[in-house]
N, C-alpha and C positions, 0 to 999 in steps of 0.2 A: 313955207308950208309946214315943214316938220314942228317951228315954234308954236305956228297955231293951233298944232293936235296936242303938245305937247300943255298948252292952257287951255286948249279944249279940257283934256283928262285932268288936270288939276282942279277946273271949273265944275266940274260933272262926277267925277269919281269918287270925291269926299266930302261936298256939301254944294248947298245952292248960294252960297254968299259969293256975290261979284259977278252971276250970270245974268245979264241983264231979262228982262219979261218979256223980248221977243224973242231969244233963242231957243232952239227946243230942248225938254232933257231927254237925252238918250237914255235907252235901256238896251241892252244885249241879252241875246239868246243864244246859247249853245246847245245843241242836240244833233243827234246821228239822224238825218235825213236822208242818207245814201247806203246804206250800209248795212248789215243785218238784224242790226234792232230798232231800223227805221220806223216800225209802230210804233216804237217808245217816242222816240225827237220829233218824229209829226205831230202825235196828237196834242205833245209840251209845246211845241211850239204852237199849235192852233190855241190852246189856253191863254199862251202872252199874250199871245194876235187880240186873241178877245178879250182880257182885261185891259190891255194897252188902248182899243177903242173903246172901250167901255167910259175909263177916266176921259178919253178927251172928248168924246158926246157929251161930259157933263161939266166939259169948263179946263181940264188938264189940271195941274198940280201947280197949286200958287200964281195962276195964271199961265202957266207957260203949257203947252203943245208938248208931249210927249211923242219922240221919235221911238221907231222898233226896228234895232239893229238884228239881223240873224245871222247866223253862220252856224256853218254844218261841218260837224266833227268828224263822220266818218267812221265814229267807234273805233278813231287811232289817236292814239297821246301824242306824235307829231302835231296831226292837223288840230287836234285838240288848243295846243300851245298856239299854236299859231293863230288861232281862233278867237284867244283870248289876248294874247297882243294885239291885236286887231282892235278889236273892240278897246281896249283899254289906250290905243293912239289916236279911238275915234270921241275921244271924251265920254265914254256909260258912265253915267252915274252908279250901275250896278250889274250884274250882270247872272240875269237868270238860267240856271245849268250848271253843269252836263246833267243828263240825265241817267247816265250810269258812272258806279263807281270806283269802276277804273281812268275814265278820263279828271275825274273830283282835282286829284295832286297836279297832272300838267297843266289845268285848268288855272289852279290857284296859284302855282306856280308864276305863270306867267302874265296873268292877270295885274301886275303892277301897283298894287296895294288897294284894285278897284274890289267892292265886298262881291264874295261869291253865293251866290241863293239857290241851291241847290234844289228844285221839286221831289226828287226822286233819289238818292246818292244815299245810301245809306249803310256804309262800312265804317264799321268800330275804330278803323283808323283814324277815324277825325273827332270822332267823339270827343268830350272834355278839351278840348285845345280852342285857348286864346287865340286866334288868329283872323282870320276874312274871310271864314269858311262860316255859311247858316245852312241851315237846310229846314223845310218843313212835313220833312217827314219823319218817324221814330229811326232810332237803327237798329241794324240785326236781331239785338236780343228780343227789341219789342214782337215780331212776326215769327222770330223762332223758337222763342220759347213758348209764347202761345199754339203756335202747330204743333210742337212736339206733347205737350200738355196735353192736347185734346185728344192725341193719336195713342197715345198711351192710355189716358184714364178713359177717355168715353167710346176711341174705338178699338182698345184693347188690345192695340199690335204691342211685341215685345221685341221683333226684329227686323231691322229696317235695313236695308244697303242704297246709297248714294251715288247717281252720278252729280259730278260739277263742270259749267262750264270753265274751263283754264285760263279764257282769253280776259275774263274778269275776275281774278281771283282778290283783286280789294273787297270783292262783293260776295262772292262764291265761298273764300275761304272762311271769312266772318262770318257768314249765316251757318254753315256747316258746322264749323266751330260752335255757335253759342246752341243750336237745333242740341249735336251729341252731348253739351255738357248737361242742358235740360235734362235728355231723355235718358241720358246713362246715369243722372242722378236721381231718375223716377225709381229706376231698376232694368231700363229695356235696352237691348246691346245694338250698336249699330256694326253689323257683321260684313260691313263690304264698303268700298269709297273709291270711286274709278274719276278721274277728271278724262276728260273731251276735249277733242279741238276739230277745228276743218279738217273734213273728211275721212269725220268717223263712222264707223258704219253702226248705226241706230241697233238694228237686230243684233248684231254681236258684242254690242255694251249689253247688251237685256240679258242673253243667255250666259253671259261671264257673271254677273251680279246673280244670277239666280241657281250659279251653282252652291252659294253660300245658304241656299233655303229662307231667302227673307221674306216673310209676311207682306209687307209691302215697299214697295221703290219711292224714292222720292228723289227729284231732280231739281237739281238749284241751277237754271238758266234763263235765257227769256225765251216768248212764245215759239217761234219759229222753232227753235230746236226742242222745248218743250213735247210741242205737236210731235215731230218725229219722234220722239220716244215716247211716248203715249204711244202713237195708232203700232210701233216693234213691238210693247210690252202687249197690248191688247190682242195684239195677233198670235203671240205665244203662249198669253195666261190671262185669258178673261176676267177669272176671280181676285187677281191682285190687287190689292188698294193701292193706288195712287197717291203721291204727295208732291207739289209741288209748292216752291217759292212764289213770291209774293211778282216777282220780276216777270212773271209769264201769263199776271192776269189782264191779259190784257186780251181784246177781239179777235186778235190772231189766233192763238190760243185756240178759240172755237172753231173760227172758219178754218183754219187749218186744219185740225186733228179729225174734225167732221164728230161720228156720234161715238169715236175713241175717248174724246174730250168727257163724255158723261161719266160723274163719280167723281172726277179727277178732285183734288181736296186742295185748297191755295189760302194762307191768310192774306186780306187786304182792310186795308183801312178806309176804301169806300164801299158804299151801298148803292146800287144801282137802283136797287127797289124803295130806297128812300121815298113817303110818300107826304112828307114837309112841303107847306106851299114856295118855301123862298128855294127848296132844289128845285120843285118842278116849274118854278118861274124860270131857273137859271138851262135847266136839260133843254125847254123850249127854246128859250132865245138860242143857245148854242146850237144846236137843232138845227134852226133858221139858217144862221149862218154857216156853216160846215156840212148841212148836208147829213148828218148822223149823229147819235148821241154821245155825248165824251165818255170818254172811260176814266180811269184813276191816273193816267200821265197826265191826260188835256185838266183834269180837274187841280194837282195836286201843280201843277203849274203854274194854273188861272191863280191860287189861293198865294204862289209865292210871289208872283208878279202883283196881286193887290195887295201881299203884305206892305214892299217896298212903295208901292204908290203910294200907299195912306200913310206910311209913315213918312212920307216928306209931304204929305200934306197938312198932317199933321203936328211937323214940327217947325223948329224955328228955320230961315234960310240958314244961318251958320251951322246949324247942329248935322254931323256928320253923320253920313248914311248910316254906317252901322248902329252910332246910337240914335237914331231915329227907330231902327227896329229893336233892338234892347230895350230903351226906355218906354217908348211912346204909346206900345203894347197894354195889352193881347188886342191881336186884329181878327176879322170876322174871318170863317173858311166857307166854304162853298155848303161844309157840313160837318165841320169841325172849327173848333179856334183855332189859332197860333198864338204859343205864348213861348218866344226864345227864351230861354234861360242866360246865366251870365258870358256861356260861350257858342251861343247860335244853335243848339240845341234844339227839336222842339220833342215831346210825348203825345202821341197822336192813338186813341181807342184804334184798334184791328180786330178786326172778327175772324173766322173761320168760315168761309164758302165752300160749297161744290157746284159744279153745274152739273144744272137740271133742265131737261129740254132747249139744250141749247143756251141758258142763260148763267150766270151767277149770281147764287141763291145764297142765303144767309142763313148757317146751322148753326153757330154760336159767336 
């Protein structure tokens, strides 16, 4: 049994030459489906779900049937590894995730030379490195210097104090990092920086940060704990501007925080209100199937799992995964391209939102 996984994953993890036309090719998903940023890993995972049926409605990849392997991470670098061993003794040709950037390292780690496609993972520590790590998203700097840029010149804050969450700091400390070097190179001081963990009390991170006198709060976490600090900080200081990371834009966010969430300010690199006929052919069908409209995990998923599809569809059976997405490029996004660069890379446009009426609206 174990020789069989063992030519499964040689067969599947680094090209299609030698897997005959009735096997199927595996693809692997990693996301926290359990755990506290389960927004994030459901709606990536409902993304594969529906790229992965999308290709084989129209034939599979070089004739063959694509399989969809899942496993759920837990938002623990254990189960992480383990996750990715998994998957990589089940023959994936590739393996799309984690979806946050602290699971990325045990991921690739233990992934056994299978390419890593990250939707979401977007810490400066993997940046520029040769290795099995892609991603199609920008990192850090793209979303934090843009936040910091707009927050200074066009909404005129000059002092800002931070919480971070601790539990992901491949991701928290990076955005934080490149946000302060922007915004203390505009001229505006970040006067305060408190990290978080389980079982913090919301209210008493607000009024420690606000003894420093900052103009506005910004929190680098995802939704769930987002929300909770929004509706502390709203209940202490209604006029404060909000800033959050790119990590928290997600539906929780709203329905959590309820109408604390209005104002709140978040870069992201999709549009909801996009009014292109090939998004709103894609919102509908997803719609259809899931019951609700994707947000930017289910999107930025759908976009990595179609990169890897077409590029083995597009290339030769011998040509190995990764340079199938290197070379065979740029492939189409839901509402952007992808165009990796020489180390898996990609630069992905972000905008500037807030919500408004409950939604996420586009300000720059």
């Amino acid at each position: 049994m174990r020789r069989r996984l063992l030519a499964l994953a040689a067969c599947g993890g680094f090209f299609l030459a030698g897997c005959g036309p009735s096997e199927p090719l595996r693809l692997g998903f990693i996301g926290d489906l359990s755990g506290r940023v389960a927004d994030l890993g459901t709606a990536g995972r409902n993304g594969f779900l529906f790229a992965v049926e999308q290709m084989n409605a129209s034939g599979g990849v070089q004739g063959r049937h694509v399989e969809a392997l899942v496993k759920d991470d837990g938002n623990d670098p254990e189960k992480a590894r383990q996750a990715a061993a998994e998957l990589a003794a089940a023959g994936v040709a590739a393996i799309i995730g984690p979806m946050t950037s602290a699971q990325a390292a045990p991921v690739l780690a233990a992934a056994g030379g299978v390419p890593v496609i990250s939707p979401t993972a977007s810490t400066t520590e993997l940046s520029g490195k040769d290795d099995m790590f892609l991603r199609v998203t920008s990192d850090t700097r793209g979303y934090a210097e843009l936040s910091a840029r707009y927050h200074y010149s066009k909404g005129g804050v000059r002092r800002i104090a931070a919480l971070y969450d601790s539990r992901n700091l491949a991701y928290t400390k990076s955005w934080l990092t490149d946000f302060r070097n922007t915004f203390a190179g505009l001229g505006g001081d970040m006067v305060g920086e408190l990290p978080f963990a389980d079982g913090a009390d919301p209210e008493a991170l607000i009024r420690q940060l606000l003894e420093v006198r900052p103009e506005a709060l910004l929190f680098v976490a995802g939704a769930a704990d987002t929300a909770r600090l929004v509706q502390a900080a709203r209940q202490i200081d209604g006029a404060l501007t909000l800033i959050a990371a790119e990590w928290a834009a997600t539906e929780q966010l709203v329905a959590d925080a309820g109408p604390a969430a209005e104002g709140v300010y978040l870069p992201q690199q999709f549009d909801r209100e996009d009014r292109s006929p090939e998004y709103r052919r894609f919102r509908s069908a997803y719609e259809a199937r899931f019951g609700q409209p994707p947000g930017f995990a289910a999107v930025a998923a759908y976009d990595a799992t179609k990169a890897v599809l077409d590029g083995l569809w597009r290339a030769k059976p011998t040509t190995p995964v990764k340079t199938a997405l290197l070379d065979y490029g740029p492939f189409a996004g839901v509402q952007q391209g992808i165009n990796f660069d020489r180390y898996g890379d990609t630069t992905r446009k972000a905008f500037i939102t807030v919500v408004r009426d409950g939604r996420f609206v586009l300000v720059e």
